[in-house]
C-alpha positions in Angstrom: 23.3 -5.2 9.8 20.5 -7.3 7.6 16.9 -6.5 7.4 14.7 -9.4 9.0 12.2 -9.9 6.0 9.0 -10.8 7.3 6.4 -12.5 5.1 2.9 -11.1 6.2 0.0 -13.1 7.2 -3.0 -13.3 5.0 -5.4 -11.2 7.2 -2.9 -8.6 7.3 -1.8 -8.6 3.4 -5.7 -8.5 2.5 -6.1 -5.7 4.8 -3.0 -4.3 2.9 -4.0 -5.0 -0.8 -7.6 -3.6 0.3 -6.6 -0.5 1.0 -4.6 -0.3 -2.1 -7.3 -1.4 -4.6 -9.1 2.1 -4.3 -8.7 4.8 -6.9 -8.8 7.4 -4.4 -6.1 5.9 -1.8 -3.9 5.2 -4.5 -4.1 8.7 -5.8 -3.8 10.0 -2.2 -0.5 7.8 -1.8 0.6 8.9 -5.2 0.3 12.6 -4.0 1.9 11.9 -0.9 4.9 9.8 -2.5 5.6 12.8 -5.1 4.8 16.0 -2.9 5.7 14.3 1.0 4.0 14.5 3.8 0.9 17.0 3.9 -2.3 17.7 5.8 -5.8 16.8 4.7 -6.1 20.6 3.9 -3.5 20.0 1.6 -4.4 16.6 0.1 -7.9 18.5 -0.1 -6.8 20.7 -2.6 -6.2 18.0 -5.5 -9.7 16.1 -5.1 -13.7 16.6 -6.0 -14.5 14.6 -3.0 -15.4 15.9 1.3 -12.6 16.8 3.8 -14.7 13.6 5.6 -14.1 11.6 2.6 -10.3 12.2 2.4 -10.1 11.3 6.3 -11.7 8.2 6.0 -9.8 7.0 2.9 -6.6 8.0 5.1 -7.9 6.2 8.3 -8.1 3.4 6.6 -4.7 3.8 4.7 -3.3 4.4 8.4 -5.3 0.8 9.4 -3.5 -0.5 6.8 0.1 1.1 8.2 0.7 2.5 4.8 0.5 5.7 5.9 1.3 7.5 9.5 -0.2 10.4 10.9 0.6 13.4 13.4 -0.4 16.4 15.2 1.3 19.8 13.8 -0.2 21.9 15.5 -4.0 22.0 14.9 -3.3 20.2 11.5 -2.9 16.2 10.9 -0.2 15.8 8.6 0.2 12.3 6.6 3.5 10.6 5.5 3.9 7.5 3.4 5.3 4.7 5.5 7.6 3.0 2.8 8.2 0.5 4.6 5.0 -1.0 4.3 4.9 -0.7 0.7 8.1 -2.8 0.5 6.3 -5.4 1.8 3.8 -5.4 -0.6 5.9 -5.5 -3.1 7.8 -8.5 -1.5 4.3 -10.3 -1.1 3.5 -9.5 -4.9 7.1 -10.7 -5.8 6.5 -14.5 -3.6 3.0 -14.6 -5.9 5.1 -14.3 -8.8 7.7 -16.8 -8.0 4.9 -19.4 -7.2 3.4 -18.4 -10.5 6.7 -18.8 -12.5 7.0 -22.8 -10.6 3.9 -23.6 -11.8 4.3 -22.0 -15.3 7.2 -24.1 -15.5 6.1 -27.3 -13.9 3.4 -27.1 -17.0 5.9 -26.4 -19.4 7.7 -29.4 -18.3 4.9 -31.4 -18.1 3.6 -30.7 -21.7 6.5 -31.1 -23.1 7.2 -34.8 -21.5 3.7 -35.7 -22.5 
């Protein structure tokens, strides 16, 4: 069975690309990508910053759907939603075509001219 591809609307890749262009998120995701899923306890640990600080920086990575969140217990363990970061990469890899048809429209054009 094929994977529907789904090209994400601009409100919805800006909300995406948003929550990627922060140092912190990104080293959250990074820690959650090598080490799994893990409570804000856990992610705690590796930062210099408020337990409210890392929960806001994940709310907005879960806003984002990058990330998804649960009840263990009376901890809220995180897990990277790969998913989500496949379309990222799929939106990064359309800018890139579009870049490489213009790059070569130009080259064609210059050397005509």
């Amino acid at each position: 069975m094929s994977k529907r591809r789904v090209e994400l609307g601009l409100a919805e890749a800006a909300l995406l690309f948003a929550a990627l262009g922060d140092e912190t998120r990104l080293a959250l995701l990074r820690r959650l990508s090598d080490g799994g899923p893990a409570s804000i306890s856990t992610l705690g640990e590796s930062f210099q910053i408020s337990r409210q600080a890392i929960t806001k920086h994940l709310q907005f990575l879960a806003a984002a759907a990058i990330i998804d969140g649960k009840r263990a217990g009376r901890e809220h363990v995180w897990a990277l939603n790969p998913a989500r970061l496949e379309e990222a990469q799929r939106c990064l890899e359309t800018i890139g075509r579009g870049w490489d048809d213009a790059l070569g429209r130009l080259k064609r054009q210059l050397e005509e001219g």
